[in-house]
N, C-alpha and C positions, 0 to 999 in steps of 0.2 A: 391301657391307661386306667389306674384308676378311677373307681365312682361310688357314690354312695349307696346303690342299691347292693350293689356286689361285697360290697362292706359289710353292709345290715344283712347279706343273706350267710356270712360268714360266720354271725354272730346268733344267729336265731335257726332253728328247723321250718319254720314256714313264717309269710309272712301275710299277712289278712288284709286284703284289696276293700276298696269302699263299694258302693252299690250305685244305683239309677242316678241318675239326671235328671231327664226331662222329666219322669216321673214324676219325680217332687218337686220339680219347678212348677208342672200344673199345679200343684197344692199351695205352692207361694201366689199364683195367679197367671201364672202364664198361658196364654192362650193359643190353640192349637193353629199351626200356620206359621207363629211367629218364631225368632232365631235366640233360642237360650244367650246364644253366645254376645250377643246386643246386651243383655245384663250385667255385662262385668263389666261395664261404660255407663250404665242406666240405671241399675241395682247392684251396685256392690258390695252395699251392707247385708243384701239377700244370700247373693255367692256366698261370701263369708259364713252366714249362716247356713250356708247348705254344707260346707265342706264343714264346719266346726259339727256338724249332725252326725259325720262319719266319725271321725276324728275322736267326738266323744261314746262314740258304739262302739270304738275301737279297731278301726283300721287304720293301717299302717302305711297305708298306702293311697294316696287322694289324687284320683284322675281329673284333669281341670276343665273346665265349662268352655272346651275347644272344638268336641266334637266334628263340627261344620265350619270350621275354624279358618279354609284355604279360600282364595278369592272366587274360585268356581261356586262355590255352594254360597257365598257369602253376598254375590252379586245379584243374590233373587231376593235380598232384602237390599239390595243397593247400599249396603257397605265395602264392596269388595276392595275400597281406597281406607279402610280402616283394619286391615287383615294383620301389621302387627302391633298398632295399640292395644287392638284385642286379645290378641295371645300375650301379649307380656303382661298384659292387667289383669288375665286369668291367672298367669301364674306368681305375680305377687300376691292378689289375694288369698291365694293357697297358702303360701307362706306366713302372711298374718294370720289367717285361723288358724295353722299349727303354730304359732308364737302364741295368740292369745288363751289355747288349748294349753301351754307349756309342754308343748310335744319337741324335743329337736331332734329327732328322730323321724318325724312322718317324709316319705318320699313323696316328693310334689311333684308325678308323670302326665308330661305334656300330652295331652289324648289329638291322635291326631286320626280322622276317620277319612272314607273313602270322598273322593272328589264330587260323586255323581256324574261324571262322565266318562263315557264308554271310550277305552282305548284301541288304538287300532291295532286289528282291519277293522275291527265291529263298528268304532266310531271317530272321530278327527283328532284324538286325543294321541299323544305322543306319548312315549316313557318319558322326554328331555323335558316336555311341556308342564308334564304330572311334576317331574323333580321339582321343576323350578315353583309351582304355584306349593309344593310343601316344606322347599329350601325359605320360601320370604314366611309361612305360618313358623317354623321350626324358629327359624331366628326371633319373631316376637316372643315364642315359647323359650330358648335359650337366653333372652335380654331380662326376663323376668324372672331368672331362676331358677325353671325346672330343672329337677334331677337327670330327667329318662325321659326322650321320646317316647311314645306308648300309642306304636300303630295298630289301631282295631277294627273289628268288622269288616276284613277284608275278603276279600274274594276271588279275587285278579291276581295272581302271581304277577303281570306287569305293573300291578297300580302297588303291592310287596315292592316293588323293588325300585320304584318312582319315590316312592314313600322312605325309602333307606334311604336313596341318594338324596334326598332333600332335607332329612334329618342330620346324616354326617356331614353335608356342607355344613351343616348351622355348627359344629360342633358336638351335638349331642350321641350320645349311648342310646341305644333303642330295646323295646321291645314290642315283638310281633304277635297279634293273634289274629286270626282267622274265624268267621262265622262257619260252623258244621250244620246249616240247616235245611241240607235236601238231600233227604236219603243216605247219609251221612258223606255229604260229602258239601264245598259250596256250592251257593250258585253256579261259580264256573269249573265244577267240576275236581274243587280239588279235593284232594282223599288228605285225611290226619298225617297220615307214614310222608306223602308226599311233602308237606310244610316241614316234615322233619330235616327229608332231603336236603328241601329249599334254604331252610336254615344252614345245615350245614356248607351250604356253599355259597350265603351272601358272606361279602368282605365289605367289612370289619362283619362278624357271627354276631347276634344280635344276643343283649345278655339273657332274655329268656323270651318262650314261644310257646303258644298253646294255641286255645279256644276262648269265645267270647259270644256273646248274646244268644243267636238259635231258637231251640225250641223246645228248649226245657233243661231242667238238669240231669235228667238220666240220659239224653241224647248227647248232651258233653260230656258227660262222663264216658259213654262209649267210645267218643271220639278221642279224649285221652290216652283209653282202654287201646285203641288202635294203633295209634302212635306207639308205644312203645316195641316197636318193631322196627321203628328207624330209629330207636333214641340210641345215642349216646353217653358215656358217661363224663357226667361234666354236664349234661344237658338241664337248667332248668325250667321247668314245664309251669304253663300260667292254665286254671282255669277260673273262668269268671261267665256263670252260666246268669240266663234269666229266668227269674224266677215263679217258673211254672208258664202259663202261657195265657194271653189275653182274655178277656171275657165282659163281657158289659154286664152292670148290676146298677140297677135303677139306675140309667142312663150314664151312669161312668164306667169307666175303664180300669177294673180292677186284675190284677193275675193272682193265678190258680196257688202260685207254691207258701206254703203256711212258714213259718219261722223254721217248726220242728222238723220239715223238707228240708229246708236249705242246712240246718244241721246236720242232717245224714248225709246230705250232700259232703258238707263240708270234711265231714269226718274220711268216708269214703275217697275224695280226690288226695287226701292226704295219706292213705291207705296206698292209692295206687304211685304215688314218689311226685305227688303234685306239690310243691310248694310258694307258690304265690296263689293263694284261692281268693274269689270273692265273689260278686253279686253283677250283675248287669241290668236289664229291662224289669220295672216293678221291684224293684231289691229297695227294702226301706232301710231305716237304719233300725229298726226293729228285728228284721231278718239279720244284719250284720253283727247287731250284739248277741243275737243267738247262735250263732256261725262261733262266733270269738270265744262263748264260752262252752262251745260245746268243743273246740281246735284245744281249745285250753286243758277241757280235762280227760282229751283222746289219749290214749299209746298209741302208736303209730303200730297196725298191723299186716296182714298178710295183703297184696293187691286184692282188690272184689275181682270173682269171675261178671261177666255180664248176666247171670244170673241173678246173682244177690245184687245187681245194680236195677235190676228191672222190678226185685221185690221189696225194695228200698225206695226207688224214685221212680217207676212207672215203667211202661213202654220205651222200644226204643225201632226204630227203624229198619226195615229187612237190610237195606242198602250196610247198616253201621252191621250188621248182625254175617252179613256175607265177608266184611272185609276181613274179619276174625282168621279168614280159610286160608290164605297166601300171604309168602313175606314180599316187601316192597317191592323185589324185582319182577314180580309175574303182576305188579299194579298195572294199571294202563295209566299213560302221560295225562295231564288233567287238558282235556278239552277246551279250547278256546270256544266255543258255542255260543250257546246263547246266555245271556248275560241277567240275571234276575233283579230286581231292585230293592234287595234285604232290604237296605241301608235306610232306602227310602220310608219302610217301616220304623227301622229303628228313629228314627228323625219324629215321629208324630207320637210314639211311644216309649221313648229310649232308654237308655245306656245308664 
């Protein structure tokens, strides 16, 4: 079927993703504990202003104030009985800021993030259980318009694939990314090549898949770097790193990566056949419009080795630096183990 993203990427060589959330909802006044996603019910004139932030930095692409969005995450502020007013008011509001923006072009992607509960054996959580609590968020996210589901910071290949079937009930087109932040691989163990795999055999194939948040940008760019050992062609690859990694300065919470990072950044993922890039955790829209015009006045060149990735954006992980040596078949199956709580970060710092 038809869809507007798959349209716009027909028409353009890449297309430039918005940045943070939570971030800059602290900067509007949000206080740490509380639920972003309660503001597009509470503060909507704020929402608006945050997505018109990207919009006029120039991304192409506005992920919606959903993040925590399903009734599992949603019932630790005891909304979990307002799960699709909120999605659907996220994603009209996205729509009025690109109307008021005169964008009609911007993609407005339903963000849809991890549950926060552990699936089984690890914990009581079903795949049918997962589908259904991201089947009723998808639906408010589908009532209001979004273009593209936009499942993130995942880490679970079961909660991947709870999160499809609860997106294509609603209707909607998806796309998938994955956190690379341990040792270049998730939490639970999954390796870059492996979500290649994975992609290639969820039904309906999801229209594009990468990497999202982690632990910098040179740690996603490896993991991009690694993926292309499952890719296929036809494959479109999403990176959307954060930017640079946390640090307290005079008692706030600012990250490491400067504008003219997330430039090279951006240049560089576009180098390696990435075309949907942008920003995650600490991404202002100051870093976005330097992204946008640094994508603007790139040629698109030879992929970086991991070398010129590490002399460009930093360090990157022995784990991401070992998987360089084997193609997908000698990987090992991703580990159900033990379960980390990225996400739980990403929530107090986010997206």
């Amino acid at each position: 079927m038809p869809d507007r993203l798959t349209d716009l990427l027909e028409t353009r060589p890449w297309l430039l993703a918005d940045g943070a959330t939570g971030t800059n909802f602290f900067a509007m006044g949000l206080q740490h504990g509380d639920a972003p996603e309660l503001w597009n019910l509470e503060r909507p004139d704020d929402v608006v202003k945050h997505y018109r932030s990207f919009i006029d930095a120039g991304s192409d692409i506005v992920l919606t104030n959903t993040f925590g969005g399903t009734a599992n995450r949603l019932k630790l502020h005891k909304a979990e009985d307002k799960v699709f007013g909120i999605n659907k008011a996220a994603a009209e509001l996205a729509h009025r800021a690109a109307k008021e923006a005169g964008r009609d072009d911007i993609i407005v992607a339903g963000s849809m993030g991890p549950t926060g509960d552990l699936f089984e054996p690890l914990g009581p959580l079903t795949i049918e259980a997962g589908a259904k609590a991201f089947e009723e968020q998808a639906k408010g996210l589908a009532a209001g318009g979004a273009d593209v589901a936009w499942i993130e910071t995942m880490s679970s290949v079961d909660e991947v694939k709870a999160a499809v079937q609860g997106a294509t009930a609603a209707g909607l087109p998806y796309v998938v990314t994955l956190s690379f932040d341990t040792n270049g691989r998730t939490m639970m163990g999954v390796t870059p090549a492996q979500l290649a795999q994975l992609a290639h055999e969820l039904e309906p194939r999801p229209l594009a898949f990468g990497g999202n948040c982690g632990t910098g940008a040179s740690e996603l760019m490896a993991a991009l770097l690694n993926l292309e050992s499952a890719k296929e062609e036809g494959d479109v690859l999403v990176a959307k790193s954060n930017c640079g990694i946390p640090q307290y300065v005079d008692g706030e919470i600012e990250y490491s990566g400067t504008p003219e990072l997330m430039a090279d950044y951006a240049r560089l993922a576009l180098d390696a056949g990435v075309r949907i890039i942008g920003g995650c955790c600490g991404t202002s829209p100051t870093h976005i419009k330097a992204m946008r015009a640094a994508l603007e006045a790139h040629e698109k060149g030879d992929a970086p080795t991991m070398e010129q990735v590490v002399v460009k954006l930093g360090e990157i992980s022995k784990g991401a630096e070992q998987q360089q040596a084997g193609p997908l078949g000698d990987l090992p199956a991703a580990p159900e183990g033990r379960r980390g709580r990225r996400e739980g970060r990403r929530r107090r710092a986010e997206s």
